[in-house]
mmCIF file of the N, C-alpha and C atoms, coordinates in Angstrom:
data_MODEL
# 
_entry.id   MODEL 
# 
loop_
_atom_site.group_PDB 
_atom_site.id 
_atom_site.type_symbol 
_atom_site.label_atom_id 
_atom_site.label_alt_id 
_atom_site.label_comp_id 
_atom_site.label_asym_id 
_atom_site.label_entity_id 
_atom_site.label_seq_id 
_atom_site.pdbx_PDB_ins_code 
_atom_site.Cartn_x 
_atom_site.Cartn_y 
_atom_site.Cartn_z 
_atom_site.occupancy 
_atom_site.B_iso_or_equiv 
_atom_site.pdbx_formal_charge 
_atom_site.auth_seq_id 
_atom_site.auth_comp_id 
_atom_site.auth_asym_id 
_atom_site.auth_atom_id 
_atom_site.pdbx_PDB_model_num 
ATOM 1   N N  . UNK A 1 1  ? 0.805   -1.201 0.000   1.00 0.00 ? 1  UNK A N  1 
ATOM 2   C CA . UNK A 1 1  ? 0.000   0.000  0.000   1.00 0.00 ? 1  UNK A CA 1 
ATOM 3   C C  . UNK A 1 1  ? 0.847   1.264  0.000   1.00 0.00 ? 1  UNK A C  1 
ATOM 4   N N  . UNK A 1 2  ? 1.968   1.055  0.243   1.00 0.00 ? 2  UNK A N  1 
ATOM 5   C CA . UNK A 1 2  ? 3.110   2.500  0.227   1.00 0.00 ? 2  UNK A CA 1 
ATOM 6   C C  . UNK A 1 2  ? 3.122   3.238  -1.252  1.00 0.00 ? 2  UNK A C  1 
ATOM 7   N N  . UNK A 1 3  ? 2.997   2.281  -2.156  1.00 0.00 ? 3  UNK A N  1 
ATOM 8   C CA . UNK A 1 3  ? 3.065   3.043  -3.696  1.00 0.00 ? 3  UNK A CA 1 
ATOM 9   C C  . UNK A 1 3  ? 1.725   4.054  -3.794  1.00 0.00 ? 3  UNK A C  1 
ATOM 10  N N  . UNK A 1 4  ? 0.659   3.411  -2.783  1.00 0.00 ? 4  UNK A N  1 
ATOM 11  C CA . UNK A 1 4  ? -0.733  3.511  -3.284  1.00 0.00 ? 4  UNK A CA 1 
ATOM 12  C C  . UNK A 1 4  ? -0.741  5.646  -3.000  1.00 0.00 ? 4  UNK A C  1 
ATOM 13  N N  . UNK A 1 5  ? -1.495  6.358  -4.256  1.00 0.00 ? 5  UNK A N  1 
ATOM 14  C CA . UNK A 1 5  ? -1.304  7.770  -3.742  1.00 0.00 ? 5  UNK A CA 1 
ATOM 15  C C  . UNK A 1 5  ? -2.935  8.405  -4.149  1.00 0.00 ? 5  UNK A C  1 
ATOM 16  N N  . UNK A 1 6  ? -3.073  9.065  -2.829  1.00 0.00 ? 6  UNK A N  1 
ATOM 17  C CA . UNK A 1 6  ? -4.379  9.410  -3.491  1.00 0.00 ? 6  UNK A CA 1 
ATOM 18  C C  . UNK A 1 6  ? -4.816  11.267 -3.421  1.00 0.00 ? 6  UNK A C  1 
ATOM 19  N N  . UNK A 1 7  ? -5.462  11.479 -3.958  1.00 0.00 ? 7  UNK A N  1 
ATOM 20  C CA . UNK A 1 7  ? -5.682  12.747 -4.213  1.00 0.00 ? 7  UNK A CA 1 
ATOM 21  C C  . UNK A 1 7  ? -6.385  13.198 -3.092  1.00 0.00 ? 7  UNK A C  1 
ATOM 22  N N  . UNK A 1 8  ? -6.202  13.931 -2.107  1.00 0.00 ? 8  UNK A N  1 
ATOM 23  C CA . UNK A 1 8  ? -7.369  14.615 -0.898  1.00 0.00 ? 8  UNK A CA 1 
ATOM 24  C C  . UNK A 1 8  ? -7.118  16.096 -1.012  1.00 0.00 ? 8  UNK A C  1 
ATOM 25  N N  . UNK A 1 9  ? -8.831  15.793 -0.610  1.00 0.00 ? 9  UNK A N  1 
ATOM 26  C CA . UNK A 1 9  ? -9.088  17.476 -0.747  1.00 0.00 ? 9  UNK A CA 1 
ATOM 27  C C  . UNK A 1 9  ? -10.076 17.759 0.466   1.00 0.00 ? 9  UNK A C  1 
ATOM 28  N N  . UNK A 1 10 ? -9.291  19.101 1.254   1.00 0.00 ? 10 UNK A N  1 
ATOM 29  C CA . UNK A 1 10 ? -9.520  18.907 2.719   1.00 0.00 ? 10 UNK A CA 1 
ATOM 30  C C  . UNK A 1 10 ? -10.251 20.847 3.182   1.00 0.00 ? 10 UNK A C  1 
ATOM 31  N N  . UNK A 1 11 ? -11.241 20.622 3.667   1.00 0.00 ? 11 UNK A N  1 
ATOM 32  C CA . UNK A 1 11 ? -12.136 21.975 3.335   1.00 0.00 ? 11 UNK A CA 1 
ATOM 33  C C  . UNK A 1 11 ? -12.105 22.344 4.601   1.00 0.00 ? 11 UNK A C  1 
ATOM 34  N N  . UNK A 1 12 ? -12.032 23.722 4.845   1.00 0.00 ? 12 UNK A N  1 
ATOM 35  C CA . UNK A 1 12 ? -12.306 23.921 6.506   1.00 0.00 ? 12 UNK A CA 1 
ATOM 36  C C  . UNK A 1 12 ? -13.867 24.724 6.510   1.00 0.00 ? 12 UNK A C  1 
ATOM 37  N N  . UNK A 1 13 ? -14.673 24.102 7.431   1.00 0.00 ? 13 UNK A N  1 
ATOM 38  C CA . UNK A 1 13 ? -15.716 24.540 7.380   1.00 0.00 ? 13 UNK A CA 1 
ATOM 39  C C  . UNK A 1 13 ? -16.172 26.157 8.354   1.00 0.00 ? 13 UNK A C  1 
ATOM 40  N N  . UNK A 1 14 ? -14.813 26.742 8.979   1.00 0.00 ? 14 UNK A N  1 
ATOM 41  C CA . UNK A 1 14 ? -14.766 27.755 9.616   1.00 0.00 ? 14 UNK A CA 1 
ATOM 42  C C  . UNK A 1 14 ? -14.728 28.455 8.388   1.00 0.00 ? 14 UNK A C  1 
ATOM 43  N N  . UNK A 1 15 ? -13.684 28.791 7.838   1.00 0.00 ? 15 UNK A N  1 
ATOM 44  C CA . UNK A 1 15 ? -13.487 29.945 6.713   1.00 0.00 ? 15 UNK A CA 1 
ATOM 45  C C  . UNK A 1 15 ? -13.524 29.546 5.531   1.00 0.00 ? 15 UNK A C  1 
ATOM 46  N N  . UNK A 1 16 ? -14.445 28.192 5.022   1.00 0.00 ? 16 UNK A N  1 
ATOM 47  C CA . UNK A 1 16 ? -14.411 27.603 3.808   1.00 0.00 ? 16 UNK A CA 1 
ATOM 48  C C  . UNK A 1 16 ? -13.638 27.884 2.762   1.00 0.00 ? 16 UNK A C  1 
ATOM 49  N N  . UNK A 1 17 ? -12.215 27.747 3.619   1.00 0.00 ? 17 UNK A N  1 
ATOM 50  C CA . UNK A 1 17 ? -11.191 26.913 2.348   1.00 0.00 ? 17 UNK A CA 1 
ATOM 51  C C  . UNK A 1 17 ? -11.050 26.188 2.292   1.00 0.00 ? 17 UNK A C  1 
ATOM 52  N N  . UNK A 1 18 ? -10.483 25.342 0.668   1.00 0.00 ? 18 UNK A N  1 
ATOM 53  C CA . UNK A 1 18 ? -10.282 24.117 0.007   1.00 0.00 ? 18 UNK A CA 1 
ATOM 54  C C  . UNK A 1 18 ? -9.224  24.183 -0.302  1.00 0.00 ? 18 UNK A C  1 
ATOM 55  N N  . UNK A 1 19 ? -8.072  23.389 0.374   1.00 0.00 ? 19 UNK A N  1 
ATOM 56  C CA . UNK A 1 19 ? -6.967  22.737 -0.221  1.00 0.00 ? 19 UNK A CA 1 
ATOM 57  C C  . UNK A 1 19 ? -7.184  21.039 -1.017  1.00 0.00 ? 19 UNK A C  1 
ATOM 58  N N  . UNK A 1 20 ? -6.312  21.397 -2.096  1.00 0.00 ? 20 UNK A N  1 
ATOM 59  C CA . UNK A 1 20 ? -6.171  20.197 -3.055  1.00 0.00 ? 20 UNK A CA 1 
ATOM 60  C C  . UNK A 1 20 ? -5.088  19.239 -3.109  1.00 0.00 ? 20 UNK A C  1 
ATOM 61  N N  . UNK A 1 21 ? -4.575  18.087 -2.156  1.00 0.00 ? 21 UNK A N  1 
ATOM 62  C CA . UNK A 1 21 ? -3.129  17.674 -1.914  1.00 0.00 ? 21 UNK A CA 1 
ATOM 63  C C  . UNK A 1 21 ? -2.811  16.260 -2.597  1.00 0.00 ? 21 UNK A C  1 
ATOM 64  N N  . UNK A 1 22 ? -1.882  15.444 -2.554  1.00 0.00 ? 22 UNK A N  1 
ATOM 65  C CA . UNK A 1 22 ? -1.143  14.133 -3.130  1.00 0.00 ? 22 UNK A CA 1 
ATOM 66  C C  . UNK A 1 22 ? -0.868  13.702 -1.679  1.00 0.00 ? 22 UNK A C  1 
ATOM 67  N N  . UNK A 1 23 ? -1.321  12.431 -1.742  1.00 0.00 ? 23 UNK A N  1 
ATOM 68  C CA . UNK A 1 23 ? -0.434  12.042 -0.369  1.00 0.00 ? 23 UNK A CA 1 
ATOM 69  C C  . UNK A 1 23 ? -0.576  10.467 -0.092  1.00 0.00 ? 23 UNK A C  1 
ATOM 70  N N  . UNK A 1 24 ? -0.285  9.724  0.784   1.00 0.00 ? 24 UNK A N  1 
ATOM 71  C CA . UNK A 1 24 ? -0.037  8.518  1.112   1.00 0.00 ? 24 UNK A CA 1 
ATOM 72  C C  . UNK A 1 24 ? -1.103  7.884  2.253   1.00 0.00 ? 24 UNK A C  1 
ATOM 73  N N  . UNK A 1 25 ? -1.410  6.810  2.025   1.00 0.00 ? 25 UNK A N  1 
ATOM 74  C CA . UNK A 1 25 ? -2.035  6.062  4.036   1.00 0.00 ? 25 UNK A CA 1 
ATOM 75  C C  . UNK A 1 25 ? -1.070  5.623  4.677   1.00 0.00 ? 25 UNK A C  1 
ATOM 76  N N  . UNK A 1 26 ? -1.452  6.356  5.813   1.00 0.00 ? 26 UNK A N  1 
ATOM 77  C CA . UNK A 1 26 ? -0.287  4.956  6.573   1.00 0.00 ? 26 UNK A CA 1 
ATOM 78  C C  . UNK A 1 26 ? -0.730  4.157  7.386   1.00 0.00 ? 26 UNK A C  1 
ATOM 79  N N  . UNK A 1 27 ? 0.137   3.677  8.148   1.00 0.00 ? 27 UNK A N  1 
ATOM 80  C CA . UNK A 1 27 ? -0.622  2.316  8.535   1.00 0.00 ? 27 UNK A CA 1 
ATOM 81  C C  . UNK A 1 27 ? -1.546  2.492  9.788   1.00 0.00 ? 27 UNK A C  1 
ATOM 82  N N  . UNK A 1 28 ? -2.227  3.508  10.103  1.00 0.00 ? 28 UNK A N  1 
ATOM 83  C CA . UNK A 1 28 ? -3.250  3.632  10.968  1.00 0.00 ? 28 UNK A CA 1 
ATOM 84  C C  . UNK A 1 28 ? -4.479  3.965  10.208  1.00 0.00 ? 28 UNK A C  1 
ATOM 85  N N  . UNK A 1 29 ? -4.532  4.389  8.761   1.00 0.00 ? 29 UNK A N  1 
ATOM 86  C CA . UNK A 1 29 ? -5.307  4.316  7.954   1.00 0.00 ? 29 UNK A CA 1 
ATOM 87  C C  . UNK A 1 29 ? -5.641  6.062  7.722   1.00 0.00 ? 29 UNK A C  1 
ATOM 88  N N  . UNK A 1 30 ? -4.755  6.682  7.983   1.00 0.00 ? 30 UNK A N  1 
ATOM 89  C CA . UNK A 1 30 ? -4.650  8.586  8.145   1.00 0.00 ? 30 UNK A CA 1 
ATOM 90  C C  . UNK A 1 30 ? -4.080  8.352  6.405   1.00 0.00 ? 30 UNK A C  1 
ATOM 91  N N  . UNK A 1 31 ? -4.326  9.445  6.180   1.00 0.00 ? 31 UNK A N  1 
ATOM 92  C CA . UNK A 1 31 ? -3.649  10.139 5.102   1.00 0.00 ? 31 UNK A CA 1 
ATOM 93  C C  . UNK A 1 31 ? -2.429  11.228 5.328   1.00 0.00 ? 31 UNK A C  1 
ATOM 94  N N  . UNK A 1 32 ? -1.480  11.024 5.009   1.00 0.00 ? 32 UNK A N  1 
ATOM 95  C CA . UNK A 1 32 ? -0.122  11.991 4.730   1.00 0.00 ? 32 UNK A CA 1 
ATOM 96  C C  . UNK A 1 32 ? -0.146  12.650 3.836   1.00 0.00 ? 32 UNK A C  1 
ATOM 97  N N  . UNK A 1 33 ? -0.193  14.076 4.294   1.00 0.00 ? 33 UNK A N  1 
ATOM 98  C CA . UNK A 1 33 ? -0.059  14.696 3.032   1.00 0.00 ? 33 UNK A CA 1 
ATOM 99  C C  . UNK A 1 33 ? 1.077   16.143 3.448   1.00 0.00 ? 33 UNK A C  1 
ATOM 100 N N  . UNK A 1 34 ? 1.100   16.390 4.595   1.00 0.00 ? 34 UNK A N  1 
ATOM 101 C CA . UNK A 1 34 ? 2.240   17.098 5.169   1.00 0.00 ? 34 UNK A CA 1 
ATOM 102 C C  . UNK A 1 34 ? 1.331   18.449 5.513   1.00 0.00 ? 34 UNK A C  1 
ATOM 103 N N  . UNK A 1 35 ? 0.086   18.196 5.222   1.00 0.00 ? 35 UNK A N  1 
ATOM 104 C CA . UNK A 1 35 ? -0.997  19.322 6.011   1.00 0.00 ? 35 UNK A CA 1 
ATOM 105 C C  . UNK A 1 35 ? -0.802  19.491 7.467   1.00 0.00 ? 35 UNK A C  1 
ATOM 106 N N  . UNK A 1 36 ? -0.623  20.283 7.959   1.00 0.00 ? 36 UNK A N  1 
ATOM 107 C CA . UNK A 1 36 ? -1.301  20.747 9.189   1.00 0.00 ? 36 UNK A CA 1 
ATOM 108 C C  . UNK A 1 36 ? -2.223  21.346 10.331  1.00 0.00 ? 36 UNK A C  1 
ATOM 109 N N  . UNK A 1 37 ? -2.815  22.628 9.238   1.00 0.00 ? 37 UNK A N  1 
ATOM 110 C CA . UNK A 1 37 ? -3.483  23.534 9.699   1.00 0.00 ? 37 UNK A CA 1 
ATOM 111 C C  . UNK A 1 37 ? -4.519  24.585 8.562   1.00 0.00 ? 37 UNK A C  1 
ATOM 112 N N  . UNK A 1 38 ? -5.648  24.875 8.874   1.00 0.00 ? 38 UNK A N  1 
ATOM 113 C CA . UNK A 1 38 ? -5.439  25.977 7.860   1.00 0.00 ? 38 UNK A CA 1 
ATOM 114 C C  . UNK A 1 38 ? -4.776  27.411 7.870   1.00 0.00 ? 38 UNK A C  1 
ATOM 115 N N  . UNK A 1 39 ? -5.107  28.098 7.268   1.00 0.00 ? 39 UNK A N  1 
ATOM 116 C CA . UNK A 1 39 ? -4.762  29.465 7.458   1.00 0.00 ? 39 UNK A CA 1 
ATOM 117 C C  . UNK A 1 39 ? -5.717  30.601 8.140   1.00 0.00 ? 39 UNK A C  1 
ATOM 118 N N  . UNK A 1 40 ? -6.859  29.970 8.748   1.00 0.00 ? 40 UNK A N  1 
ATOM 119 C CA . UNK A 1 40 ? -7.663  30.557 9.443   1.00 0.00 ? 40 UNK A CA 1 
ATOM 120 C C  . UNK A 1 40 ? -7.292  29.604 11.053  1.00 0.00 ? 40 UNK A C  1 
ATOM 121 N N  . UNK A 1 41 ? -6.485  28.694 11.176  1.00 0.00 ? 41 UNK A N  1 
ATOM 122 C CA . UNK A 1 41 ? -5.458  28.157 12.671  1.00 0.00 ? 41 UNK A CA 1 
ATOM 123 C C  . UNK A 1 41 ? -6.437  26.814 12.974  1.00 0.00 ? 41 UNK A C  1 
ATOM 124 N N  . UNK A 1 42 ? -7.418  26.780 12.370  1.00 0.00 ? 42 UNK A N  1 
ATOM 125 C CA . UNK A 1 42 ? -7.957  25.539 12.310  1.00 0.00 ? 42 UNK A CA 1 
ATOM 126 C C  . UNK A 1 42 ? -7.285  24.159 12.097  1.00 0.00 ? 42 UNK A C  1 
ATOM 127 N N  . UNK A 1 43 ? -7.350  23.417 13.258  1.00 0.00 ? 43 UNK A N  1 
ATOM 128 C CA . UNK A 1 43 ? -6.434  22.255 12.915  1.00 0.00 ? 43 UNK A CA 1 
ATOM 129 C C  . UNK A 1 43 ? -7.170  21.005 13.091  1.00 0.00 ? 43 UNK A C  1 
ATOM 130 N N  . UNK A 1 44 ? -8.779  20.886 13.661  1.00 0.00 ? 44 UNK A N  1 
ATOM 131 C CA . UNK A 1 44 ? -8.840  19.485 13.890  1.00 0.00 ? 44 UNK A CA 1 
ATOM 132 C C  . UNK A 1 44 ? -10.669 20.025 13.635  1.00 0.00 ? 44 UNK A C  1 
ATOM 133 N N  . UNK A 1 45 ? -11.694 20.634 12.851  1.00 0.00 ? 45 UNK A N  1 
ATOM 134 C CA . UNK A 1 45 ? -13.274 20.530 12.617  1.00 0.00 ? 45 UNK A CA 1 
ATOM 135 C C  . UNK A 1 45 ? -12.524 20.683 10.997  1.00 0.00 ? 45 UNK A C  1 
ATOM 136 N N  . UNK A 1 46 ? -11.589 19.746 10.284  1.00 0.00 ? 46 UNK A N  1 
ATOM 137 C CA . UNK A 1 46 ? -11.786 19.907 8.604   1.00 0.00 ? 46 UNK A CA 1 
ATOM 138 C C  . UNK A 1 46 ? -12.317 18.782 7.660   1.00 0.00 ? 46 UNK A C  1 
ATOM 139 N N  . UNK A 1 47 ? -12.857 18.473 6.818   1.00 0.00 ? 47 UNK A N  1 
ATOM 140 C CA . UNK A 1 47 ? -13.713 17.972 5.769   1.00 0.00 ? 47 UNK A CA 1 
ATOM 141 C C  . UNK A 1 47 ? -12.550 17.228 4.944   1.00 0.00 ? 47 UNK A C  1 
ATOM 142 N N  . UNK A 1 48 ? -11.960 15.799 5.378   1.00 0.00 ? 48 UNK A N  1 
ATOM 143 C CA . UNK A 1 48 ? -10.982 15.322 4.144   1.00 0.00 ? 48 UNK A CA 1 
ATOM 144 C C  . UNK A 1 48 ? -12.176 14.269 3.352   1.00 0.00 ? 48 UNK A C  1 
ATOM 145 N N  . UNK A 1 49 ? -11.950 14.600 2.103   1.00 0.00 ? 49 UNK A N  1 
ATOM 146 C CA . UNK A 1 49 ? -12.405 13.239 0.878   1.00 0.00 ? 49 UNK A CA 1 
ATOM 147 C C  . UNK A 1 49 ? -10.960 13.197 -0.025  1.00 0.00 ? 49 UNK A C  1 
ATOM 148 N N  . UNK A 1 50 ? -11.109 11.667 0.292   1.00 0.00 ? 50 UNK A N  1 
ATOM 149 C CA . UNK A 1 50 ? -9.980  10.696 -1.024  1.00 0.00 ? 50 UNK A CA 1 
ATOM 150 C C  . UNK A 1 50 ? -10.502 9.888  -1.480  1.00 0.00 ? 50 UNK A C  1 
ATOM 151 N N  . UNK A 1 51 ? -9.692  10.160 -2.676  1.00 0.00 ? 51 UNK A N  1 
ATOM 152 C CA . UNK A 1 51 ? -10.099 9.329  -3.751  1.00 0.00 ? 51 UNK A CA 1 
ATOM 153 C C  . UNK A 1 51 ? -8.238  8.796  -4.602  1.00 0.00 ? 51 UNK A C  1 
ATOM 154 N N  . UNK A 1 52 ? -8.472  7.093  -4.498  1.00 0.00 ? 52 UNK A N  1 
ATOM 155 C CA . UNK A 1 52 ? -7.161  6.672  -5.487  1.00 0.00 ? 52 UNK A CA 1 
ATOM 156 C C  . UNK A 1 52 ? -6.997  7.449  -6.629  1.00 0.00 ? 52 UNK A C  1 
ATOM 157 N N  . UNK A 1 53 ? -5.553  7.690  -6.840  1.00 0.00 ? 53 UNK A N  1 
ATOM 158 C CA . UNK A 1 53 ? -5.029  7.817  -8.259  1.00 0.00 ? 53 UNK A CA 1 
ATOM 159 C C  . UNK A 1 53 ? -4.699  7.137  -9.212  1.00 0.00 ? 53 UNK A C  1 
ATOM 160 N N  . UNK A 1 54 ? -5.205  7.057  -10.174 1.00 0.00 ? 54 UNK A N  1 
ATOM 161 C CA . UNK A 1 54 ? -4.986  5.893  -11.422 1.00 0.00 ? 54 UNK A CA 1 
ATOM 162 C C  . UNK A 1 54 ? -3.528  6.157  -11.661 1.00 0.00 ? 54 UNK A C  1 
# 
């Protein structure tokens, strides 16, 4: 599953922004994508959907 990469896109529902990222699962079943925060300091009420990359 390490090759496996999927596209997430992670919305904050405080200041409804949408970031668009590449990133990995790991083995707790999280997504890596090297996100942290938004830019409104929001770090843990955000909206992730993934989807595999062909």
């Amino acid at each position: 599953m390490q090759g496996e990469r999927y596209r997430v896109v992670i919305r904050c529902p405080l200041c409804r922004e949408k970031y668009i990222l590449r990133g990995h699962k790991n083995e707790f079943g999280e997504y890596e994508t090297g996100f942290k925060r938004c830019v409104c300091g929001n770090e843990d009420q955000l909206q992730i959907e993934a989807t595999l990359e062909s």
